[in-house]
PQR file of N, CA, C, O and H, with PARSE charges and radii, in Angstrom:
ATOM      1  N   UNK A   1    -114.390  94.681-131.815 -0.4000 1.5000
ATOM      2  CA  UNK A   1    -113.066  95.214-131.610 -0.0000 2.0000
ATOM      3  C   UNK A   1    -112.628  95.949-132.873  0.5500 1.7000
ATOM      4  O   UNK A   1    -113.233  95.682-133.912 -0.5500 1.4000
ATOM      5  N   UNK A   2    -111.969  96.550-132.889 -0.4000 1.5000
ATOM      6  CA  UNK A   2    -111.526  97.844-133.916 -0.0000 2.0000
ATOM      7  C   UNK A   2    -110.527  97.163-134.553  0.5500 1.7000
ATOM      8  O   UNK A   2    -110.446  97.209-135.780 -0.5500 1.4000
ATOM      9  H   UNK A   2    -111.477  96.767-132.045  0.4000 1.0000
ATOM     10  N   UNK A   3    -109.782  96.560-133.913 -0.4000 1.5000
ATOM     11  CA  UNK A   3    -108.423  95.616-135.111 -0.0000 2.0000
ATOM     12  C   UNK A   3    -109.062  94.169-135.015  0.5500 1.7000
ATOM     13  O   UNK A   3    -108.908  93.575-133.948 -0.5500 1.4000
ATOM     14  H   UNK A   3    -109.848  96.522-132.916  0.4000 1.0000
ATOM     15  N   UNK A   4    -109.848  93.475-136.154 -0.4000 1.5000
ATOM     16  CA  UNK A   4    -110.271  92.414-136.094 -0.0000 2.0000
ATOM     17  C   UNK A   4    -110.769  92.229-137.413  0.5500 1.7000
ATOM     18  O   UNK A   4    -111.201  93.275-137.898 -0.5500 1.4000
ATOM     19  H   UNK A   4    -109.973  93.958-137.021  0.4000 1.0000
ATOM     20  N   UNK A   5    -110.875  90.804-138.456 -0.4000 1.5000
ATOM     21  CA  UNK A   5    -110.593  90.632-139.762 -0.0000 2.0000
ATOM     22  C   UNK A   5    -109.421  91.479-140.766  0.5500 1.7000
ATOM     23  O   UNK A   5    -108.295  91.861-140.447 -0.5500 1.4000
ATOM     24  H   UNK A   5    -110.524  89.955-138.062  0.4000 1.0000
ATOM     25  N   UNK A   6    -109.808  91.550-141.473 -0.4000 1.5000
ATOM     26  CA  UNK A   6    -108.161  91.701-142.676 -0.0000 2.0000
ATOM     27  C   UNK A   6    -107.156  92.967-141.511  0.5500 1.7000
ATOM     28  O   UNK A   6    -106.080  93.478-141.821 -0.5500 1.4000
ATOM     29  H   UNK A   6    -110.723  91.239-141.732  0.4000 1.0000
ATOM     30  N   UNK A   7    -107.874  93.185-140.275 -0.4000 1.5000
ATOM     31  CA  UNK A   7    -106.742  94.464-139.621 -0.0000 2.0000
ATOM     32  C   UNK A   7    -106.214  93.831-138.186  0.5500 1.7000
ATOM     33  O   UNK A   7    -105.495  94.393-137.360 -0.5500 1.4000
ATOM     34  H   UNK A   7    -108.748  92.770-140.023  0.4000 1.0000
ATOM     35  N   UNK A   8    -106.797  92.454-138.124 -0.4000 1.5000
ATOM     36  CA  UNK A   8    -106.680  91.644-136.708 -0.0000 2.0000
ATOM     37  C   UNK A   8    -105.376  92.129-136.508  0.5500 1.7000
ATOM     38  O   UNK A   8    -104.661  92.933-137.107 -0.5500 1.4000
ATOM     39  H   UNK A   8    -107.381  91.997-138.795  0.4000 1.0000
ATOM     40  N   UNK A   9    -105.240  91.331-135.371 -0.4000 1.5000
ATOM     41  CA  UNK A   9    -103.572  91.631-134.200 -0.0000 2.0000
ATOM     42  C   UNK A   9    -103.466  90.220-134.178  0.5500 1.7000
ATOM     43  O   UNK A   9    -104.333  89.734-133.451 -0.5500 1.4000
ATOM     44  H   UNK A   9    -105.820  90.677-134.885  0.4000 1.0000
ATOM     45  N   UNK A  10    -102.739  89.399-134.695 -0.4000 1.5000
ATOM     46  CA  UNK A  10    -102.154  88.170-134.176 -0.0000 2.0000
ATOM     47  C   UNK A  10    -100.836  88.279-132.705  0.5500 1.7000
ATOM     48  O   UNK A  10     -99.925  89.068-132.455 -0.5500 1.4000
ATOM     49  H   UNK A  10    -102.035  89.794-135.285  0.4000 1.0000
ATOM     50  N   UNK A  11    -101.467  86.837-131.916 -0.4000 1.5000
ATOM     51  CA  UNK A  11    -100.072  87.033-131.396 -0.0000 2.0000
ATOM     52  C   UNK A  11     -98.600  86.558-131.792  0.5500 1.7000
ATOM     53  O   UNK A  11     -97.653  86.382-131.025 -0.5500 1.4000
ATOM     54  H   UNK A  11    -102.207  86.196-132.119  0.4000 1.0000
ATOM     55  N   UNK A  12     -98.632  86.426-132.902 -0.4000 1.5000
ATOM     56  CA  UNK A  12     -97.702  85.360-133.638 -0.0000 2.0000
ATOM     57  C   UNK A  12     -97.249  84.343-133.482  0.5500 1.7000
ATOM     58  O   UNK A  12     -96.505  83.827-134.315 -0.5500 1.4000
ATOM     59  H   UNK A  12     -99.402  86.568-133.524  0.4000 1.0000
ATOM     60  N   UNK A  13     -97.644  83.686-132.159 -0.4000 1.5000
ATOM     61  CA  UNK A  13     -96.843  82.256-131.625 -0.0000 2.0000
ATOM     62  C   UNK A  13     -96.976  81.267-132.189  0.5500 1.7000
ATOM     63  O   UNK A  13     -96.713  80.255-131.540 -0.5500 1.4000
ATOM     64  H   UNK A  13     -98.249  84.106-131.482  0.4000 1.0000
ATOM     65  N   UNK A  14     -97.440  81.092-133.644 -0.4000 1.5000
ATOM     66  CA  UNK A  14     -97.839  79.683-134.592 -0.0000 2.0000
ATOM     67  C   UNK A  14     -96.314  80.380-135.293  0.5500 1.7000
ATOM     68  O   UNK A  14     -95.466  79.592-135.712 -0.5500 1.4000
ATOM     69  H   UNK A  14     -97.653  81.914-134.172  0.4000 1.0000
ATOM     70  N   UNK A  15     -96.108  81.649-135.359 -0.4000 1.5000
ATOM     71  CA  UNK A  15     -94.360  81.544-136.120 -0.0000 2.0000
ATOM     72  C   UNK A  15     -93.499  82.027-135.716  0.5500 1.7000
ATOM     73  O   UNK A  15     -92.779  82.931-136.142 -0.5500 1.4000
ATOM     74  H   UNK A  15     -96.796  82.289-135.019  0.4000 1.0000
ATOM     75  N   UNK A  16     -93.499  81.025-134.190 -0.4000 1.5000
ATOM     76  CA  UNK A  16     -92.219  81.200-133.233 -0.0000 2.0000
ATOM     77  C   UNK A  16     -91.792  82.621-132.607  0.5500 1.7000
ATOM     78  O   UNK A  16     -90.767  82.831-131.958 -0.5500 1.4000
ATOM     79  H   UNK A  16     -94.083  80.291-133.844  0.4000 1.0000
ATOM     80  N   UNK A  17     -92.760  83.522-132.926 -0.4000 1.5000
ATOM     81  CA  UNK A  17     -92.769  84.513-131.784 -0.0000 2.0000
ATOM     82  C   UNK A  17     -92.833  84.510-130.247  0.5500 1.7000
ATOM     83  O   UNK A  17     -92.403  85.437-129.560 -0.5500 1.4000
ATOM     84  H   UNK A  17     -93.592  83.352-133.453  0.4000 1.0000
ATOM     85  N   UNK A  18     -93.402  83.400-129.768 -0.4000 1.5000
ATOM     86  CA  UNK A  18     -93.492  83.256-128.539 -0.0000 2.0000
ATOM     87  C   UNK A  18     -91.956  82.937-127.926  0.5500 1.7000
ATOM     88  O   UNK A  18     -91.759  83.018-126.714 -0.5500 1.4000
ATOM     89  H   UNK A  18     -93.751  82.648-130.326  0.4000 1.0000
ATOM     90  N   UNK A  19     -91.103  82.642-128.673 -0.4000 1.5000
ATOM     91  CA  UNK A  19     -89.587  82.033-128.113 -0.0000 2.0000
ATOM     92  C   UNK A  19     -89.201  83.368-128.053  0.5500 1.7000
ATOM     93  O   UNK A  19     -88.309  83.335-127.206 -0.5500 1.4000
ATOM     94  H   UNK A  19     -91.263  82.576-129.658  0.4000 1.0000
ATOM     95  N   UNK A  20     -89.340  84.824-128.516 -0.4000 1.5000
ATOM     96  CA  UNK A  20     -88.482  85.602-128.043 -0.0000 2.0000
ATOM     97  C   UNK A  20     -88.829  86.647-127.216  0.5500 1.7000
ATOM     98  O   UNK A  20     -90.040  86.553-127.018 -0.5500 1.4000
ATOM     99  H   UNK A  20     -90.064  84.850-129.205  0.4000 1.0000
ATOM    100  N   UNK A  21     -88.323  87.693-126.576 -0.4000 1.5000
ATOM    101  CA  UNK A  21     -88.245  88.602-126.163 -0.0000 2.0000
ATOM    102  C   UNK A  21     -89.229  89.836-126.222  0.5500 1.7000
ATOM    103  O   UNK A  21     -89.216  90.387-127.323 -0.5500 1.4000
ATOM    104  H   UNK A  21     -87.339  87.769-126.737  0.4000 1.0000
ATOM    105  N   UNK A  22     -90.071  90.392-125.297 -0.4000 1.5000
ATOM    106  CA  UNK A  22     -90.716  91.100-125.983 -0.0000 2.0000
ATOM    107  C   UNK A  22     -90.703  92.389-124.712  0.5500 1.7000
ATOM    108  O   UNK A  22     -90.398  91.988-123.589 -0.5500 1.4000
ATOM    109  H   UNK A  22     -90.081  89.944-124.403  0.4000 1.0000
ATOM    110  N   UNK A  23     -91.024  93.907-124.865 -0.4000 1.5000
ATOM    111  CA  UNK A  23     -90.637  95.166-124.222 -0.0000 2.0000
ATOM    112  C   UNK A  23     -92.009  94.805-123.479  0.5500 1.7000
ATOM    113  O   UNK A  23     -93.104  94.509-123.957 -0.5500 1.4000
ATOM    114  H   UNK A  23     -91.272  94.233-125.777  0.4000 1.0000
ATOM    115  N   UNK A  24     -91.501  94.951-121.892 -0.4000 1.5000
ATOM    116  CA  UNK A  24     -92.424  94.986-121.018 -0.0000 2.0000
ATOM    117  C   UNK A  24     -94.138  95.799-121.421  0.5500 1.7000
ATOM    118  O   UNK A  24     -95.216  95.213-121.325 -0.5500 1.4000
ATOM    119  H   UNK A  24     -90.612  95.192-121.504  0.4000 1.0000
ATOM    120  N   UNK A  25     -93.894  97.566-121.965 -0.4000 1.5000
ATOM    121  CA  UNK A  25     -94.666  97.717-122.418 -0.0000 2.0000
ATOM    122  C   UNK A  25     -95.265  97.312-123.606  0.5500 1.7000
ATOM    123  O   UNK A  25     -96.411  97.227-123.165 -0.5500 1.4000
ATOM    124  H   UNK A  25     -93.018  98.042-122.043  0.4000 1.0000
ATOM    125  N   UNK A  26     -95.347  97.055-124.560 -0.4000 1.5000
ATOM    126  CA  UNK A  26     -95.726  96.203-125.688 -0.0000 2.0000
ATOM    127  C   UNK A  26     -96.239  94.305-125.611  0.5500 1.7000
ATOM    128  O   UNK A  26     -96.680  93.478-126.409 -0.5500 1.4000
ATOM    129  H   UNK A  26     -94.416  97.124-124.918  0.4000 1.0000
ATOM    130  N   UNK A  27     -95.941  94.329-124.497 -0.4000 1.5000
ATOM    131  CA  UNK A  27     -96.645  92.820-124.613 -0.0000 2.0000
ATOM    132  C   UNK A  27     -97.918  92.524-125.760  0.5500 1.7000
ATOM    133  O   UNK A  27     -98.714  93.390-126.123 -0.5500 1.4000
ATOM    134  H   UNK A  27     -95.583  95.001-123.849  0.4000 1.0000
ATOM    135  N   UNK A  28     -97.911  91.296-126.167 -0.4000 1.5000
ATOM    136  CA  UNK A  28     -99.126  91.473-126.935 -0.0000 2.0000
ATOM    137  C   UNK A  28    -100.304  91.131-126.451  0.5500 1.7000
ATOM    138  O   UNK A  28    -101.429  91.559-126.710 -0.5500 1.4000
ATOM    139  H   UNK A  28     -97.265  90.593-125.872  0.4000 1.0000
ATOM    140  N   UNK A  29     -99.870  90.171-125.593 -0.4000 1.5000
ATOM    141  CA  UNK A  29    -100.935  89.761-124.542 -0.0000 2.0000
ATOM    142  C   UNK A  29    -102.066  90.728-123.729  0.5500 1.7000
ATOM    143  O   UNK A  29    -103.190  90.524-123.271 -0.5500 1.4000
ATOM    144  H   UNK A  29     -98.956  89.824-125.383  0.4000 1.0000
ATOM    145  N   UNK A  30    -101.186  91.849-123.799 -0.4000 1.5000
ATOM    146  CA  UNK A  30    -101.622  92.401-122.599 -0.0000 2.0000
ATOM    147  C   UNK A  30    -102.537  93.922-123.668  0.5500 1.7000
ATOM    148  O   UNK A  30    -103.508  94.652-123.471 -0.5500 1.4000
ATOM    149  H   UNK A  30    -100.273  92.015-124.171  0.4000 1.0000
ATOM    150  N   UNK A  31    -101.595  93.760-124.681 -0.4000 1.5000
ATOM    151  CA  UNK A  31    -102.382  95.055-125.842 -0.0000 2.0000
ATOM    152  C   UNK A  31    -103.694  94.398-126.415  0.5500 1.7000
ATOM    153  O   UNK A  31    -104.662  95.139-126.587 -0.5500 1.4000
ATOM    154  H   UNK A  31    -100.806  93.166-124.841  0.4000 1.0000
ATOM    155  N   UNK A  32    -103.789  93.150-126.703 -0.4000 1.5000
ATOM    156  CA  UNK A  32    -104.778  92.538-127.378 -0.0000 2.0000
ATOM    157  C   UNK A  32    -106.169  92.326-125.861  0.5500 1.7000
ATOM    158  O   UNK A  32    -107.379  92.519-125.984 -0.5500 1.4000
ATOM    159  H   UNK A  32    -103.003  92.548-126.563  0.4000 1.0000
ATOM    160  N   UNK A  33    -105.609  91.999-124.894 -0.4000 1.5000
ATOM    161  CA  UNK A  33    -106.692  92.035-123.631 -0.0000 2.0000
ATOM    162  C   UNK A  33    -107.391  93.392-123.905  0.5500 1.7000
ATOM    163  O   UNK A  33    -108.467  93.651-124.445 -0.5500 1.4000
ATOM    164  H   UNK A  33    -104.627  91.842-124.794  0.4000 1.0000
ATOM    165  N   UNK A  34    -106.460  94.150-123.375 -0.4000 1.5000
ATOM    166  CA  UNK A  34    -106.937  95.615-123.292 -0.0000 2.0000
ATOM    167  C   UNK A  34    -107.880  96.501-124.265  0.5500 1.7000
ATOM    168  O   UNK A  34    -108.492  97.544-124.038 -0.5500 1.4000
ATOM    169  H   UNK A  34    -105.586  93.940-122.936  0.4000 1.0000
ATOM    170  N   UNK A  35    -107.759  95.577-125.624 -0.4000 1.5000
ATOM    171  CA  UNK A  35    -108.398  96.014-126.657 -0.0000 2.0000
ATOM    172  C   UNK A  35    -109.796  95.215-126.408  0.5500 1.7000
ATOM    173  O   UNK A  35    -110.736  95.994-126.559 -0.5500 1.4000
ATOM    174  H   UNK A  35    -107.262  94.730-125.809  0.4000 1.0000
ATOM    175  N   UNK A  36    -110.069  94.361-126.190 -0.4000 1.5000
ATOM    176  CA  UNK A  36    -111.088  93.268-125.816 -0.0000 2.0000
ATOM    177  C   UNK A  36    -111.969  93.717-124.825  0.5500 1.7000
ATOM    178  O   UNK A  36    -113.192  93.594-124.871 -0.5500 1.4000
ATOM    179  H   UNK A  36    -109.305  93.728-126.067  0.4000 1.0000
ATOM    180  N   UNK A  37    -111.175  94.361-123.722 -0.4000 1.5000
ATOM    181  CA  UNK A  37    -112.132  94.705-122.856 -0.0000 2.0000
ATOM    182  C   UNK A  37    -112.384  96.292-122.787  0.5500 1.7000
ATOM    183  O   UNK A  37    -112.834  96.734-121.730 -0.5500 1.4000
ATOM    184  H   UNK A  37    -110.181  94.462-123.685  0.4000 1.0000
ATOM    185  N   UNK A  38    -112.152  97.080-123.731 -0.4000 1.5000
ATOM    186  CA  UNK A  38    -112.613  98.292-123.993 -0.0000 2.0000
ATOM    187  C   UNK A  38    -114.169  97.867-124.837  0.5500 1.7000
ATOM    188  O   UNK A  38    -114.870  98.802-125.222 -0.5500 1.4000
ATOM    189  H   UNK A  38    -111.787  96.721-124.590  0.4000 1.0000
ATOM    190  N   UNK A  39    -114.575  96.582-125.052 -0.4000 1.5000
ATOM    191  CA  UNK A  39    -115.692  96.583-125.766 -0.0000 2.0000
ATOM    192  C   UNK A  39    -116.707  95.987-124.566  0.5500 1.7000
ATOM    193  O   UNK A  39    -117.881  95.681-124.777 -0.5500 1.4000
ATOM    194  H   UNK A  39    -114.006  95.822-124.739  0.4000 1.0000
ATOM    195  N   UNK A  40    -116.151  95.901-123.495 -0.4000 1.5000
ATOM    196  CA  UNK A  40    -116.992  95.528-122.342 -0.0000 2.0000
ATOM    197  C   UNK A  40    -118.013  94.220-122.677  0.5500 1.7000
ATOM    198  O   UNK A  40    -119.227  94.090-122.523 -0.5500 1.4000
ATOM    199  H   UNK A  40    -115.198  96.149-123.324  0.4000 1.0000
ATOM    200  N   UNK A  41    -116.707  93.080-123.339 -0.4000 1.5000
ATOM    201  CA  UNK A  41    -117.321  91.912-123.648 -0.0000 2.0000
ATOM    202  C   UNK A  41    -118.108  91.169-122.662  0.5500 1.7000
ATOM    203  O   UNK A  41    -118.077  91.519-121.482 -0.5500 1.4000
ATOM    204  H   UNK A  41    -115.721  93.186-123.464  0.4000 1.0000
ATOM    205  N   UNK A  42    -119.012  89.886-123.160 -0.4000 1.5000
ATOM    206  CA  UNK A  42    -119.541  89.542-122.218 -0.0000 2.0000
ATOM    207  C   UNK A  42    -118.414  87.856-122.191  0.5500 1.7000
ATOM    208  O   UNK A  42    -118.193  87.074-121.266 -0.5500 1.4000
ATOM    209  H   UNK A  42    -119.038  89.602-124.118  0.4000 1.0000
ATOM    210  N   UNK A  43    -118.059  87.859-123.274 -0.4000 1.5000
ATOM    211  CA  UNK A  43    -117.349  86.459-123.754 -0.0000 2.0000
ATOM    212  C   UNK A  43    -116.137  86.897-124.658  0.5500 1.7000
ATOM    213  O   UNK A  43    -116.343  87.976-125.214 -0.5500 1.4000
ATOM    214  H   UNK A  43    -118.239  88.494-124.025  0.4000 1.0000
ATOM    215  N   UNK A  44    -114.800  86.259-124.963 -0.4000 1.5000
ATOM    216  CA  UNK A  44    -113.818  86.749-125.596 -0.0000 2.0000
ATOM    217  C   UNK A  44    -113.707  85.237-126.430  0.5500 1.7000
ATOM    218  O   UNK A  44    -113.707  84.284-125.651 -0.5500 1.4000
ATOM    219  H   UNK A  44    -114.632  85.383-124.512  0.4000 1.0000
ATOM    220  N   UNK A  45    -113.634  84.957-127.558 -0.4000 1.5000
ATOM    221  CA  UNK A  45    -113.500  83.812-128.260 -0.0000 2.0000
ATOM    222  C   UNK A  45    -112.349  83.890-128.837  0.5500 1.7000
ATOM    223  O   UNK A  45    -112.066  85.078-128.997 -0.5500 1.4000
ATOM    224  H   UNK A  45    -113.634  85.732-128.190  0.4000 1.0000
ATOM    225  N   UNK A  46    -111.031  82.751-129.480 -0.4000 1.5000
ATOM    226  CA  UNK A  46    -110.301  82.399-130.366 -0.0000 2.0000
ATOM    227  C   UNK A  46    -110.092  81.203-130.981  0.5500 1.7000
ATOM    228  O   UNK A  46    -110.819  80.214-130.884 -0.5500 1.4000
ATOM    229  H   UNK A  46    -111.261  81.786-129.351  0.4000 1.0000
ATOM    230  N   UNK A  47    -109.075  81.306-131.623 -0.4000 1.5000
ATOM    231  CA  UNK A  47    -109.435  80.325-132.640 -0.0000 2.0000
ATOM    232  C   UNK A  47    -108.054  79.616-132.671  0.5500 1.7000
ATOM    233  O   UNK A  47    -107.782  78.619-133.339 -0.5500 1.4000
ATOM    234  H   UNK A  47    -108.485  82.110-131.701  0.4000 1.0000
ATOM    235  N   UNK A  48    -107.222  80.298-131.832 -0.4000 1.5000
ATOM    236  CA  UNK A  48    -106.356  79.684-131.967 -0.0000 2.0000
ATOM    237  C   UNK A  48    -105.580  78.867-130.636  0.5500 1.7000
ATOM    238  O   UNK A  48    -105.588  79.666-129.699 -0.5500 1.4000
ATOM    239  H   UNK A  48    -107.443  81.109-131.289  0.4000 1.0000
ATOM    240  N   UNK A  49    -105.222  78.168-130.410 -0.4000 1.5000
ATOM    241  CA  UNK A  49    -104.662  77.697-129.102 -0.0000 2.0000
ATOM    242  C   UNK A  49    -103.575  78.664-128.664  0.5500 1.7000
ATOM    243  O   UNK A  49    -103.755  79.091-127.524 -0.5500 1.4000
ATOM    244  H   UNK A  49    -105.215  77.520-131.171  0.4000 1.0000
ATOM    245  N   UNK A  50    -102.439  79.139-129.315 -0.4000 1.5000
ATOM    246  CA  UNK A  50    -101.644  80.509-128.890 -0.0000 2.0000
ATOM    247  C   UNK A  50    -102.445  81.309-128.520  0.5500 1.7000
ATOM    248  O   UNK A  50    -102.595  81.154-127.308 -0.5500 1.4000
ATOM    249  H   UNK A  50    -102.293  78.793-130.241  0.4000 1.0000
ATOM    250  N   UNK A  51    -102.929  81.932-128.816 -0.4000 1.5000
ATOM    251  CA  UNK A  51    -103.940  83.113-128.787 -0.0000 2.0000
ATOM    252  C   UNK A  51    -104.763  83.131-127.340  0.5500 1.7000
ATOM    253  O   UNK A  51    -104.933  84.073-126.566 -0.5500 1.4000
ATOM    254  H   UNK A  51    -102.808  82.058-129.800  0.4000 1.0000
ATOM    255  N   UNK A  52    -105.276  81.555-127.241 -0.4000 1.5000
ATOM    256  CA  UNK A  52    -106.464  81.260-126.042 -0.0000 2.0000
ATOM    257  C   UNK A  52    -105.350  81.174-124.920  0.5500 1.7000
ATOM    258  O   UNK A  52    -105.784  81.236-123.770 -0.5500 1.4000
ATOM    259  H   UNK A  52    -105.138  80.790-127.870  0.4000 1.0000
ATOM    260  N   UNK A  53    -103.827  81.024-125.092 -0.4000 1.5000
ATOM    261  CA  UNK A  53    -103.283  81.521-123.472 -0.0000 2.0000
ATOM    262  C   UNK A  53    -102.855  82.889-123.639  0.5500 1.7000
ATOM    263  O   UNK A  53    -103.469  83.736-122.989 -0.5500 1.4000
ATOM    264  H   UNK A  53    -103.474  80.974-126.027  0.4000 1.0000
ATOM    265  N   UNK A  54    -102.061  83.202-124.272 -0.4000 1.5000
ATOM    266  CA  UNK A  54    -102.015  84.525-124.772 -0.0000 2.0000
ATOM    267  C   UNK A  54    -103.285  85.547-123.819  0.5500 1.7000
ATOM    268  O   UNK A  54    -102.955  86.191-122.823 -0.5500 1.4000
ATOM    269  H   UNK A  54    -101.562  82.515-124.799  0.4000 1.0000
ATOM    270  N   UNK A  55    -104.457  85.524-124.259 -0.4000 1.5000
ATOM    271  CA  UNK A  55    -105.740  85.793-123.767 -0.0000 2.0000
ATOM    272  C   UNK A  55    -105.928  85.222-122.191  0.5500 1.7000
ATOM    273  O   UNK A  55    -106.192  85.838-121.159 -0.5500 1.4000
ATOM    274  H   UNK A  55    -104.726  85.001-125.067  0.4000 1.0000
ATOM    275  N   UNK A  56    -105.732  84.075-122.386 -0.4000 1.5000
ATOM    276  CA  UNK A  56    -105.596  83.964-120.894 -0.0000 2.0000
ATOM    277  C   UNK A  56    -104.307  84.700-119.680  0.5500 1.7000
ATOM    278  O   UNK A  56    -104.637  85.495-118.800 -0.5500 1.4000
ATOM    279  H   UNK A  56    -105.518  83.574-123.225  0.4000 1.0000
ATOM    280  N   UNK A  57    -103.221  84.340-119.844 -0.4000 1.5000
ATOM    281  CA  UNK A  57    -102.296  85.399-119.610 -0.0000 2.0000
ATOM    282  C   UNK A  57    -102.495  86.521-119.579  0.5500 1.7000
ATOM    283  O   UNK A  57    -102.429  87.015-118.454 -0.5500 1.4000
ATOM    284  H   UNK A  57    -102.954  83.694-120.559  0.4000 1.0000
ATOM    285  N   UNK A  58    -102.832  87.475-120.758 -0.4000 1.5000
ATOM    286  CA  UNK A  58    -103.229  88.635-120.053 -0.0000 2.0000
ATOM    287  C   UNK A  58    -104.403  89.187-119.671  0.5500 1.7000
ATOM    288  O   UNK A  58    -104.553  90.378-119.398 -0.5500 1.4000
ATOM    289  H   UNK A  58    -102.887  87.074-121.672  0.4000 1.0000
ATOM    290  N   UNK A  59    -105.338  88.253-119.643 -0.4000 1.5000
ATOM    291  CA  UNK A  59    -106.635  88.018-118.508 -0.0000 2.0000
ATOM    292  C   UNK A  59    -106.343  88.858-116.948  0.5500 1.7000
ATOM    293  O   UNK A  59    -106.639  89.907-116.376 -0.5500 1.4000
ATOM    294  H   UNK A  59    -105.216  87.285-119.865  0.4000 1.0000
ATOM    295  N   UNK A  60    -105.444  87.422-116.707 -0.4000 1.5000
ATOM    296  CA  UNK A  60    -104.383  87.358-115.268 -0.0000 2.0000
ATOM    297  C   UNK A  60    -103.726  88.727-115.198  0.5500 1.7000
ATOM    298  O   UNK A  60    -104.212  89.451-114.328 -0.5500 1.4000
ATOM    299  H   UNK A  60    -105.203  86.570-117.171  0.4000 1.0000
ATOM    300  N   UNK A  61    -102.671  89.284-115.956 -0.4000 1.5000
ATOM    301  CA  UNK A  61    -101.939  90.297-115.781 -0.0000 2.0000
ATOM    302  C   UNK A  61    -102.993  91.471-115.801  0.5500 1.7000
ATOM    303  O   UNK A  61    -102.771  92.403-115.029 -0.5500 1.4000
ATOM    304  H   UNK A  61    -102.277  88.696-116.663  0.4000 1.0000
ATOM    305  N   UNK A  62    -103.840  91.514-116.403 -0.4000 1.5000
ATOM    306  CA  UNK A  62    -104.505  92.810-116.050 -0.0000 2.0000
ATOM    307  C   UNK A  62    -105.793  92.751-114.585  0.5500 1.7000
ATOM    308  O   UNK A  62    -106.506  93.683-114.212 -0.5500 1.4000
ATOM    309  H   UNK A  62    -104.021  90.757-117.031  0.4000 1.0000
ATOM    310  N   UNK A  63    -105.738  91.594-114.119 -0.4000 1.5000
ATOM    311  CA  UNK A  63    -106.163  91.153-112.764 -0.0000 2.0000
ATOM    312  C   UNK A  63    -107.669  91.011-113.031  0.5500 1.7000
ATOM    313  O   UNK A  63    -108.548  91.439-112.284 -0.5500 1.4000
ATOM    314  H   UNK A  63    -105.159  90.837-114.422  0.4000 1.0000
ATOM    315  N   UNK A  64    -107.861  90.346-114.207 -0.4000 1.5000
ATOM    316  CA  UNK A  64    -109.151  89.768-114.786 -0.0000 2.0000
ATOM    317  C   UNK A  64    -109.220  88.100-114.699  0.5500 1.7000
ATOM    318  O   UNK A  64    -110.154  87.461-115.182 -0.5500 1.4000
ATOM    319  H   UNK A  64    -107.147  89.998-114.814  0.4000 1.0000
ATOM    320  N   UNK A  65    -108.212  87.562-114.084 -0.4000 1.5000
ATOM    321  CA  UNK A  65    -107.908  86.382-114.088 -0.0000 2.0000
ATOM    322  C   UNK A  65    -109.205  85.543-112.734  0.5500 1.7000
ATOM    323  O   UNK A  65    -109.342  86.077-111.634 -0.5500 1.4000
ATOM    324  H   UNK A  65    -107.453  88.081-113.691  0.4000 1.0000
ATOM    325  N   UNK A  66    -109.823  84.529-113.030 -0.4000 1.5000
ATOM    326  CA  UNK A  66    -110.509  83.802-112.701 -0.0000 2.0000
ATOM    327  C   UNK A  66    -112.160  84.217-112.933  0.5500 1.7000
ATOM    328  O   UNK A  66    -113.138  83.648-112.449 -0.5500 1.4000
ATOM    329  H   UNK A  66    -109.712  84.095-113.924  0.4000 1.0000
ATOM    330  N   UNK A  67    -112.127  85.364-113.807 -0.4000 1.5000
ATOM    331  CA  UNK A  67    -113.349  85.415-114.442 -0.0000 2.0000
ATOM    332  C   UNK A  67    -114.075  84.779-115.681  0.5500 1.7000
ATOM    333  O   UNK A  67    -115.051  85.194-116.305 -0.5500 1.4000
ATOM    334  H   UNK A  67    -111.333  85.826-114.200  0.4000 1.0000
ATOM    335  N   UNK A  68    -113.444  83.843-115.824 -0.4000 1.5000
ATOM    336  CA  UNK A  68    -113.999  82.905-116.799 -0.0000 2.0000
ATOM    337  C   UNK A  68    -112.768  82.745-117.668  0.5500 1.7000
ATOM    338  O   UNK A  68    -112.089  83.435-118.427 -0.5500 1.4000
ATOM    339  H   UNK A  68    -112.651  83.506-115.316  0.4000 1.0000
ATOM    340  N   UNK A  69    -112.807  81.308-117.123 -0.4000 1.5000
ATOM    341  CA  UNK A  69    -111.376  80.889-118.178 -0.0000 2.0000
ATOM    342  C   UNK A  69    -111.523  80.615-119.817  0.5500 1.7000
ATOM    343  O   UNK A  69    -112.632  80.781-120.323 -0.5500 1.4000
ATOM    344  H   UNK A  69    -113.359  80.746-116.506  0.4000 1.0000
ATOM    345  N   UNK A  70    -110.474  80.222-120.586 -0.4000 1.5000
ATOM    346  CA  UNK A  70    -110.763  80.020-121.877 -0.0000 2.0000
ATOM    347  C   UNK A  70    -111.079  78.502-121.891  0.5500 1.7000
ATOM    348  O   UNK A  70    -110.531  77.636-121.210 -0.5500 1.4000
ATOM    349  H   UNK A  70    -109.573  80.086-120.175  0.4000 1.0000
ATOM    350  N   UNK A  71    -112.248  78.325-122.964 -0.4000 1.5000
ATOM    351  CA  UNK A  71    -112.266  76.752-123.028 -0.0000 2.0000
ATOM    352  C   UNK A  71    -112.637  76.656-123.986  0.5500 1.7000
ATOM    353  O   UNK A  71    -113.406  77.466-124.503 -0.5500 1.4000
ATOM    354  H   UNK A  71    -112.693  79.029-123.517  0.4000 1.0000
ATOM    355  N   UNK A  72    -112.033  75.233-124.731 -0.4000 1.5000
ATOM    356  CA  UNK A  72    -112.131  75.214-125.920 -0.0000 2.0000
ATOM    357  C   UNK A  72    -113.732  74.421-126.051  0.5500 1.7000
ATOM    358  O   UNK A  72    -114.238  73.982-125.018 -0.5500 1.4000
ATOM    359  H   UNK A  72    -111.408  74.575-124.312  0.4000 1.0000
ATOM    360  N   UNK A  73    -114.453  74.286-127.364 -0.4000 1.5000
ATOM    361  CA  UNK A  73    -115.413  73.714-127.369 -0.0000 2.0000
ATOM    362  C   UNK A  73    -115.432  72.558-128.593  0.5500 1.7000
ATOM    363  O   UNK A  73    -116.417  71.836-128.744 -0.5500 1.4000
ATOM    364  H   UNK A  73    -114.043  74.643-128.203  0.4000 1.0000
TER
END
């Protein structure tokens, strides 16, 4: 992925970003999917528990949902 180490995209929800408001277009969920699957992954990994619904969520919203869920290991 093109934004990933010192240029990553967090979704910020470890500092209470997830409690607010965010512009339909700009979701992060749905910008960080979209970036993921322009690399025509075979697997999407995180590291963070925000992140792994985040990822999951916009799995679903971009109608990628039940192709392999996130699981932690």
């Amino acid at each position: 992925m093109q934004r990933n180490k010192r240029f990553g995209m967090c979704c910020g929800a470890g500092g209470g970003r997830m409690w607010m408001e965010e512009e339909p277009s700009q979701r992060v969920n749905i910008r960080r999917v979209e970036q993921a699957l322009e690399t025509n992954p075979d697997a999407v990994a995180v590291a963070c528990p925000f992140c792994m619904t985040m990822i999951d969520d916009g799995l679903e919203g971009e109608g990628h949902g039940g192709q392999g869920r996130p699981r932690s290991t």
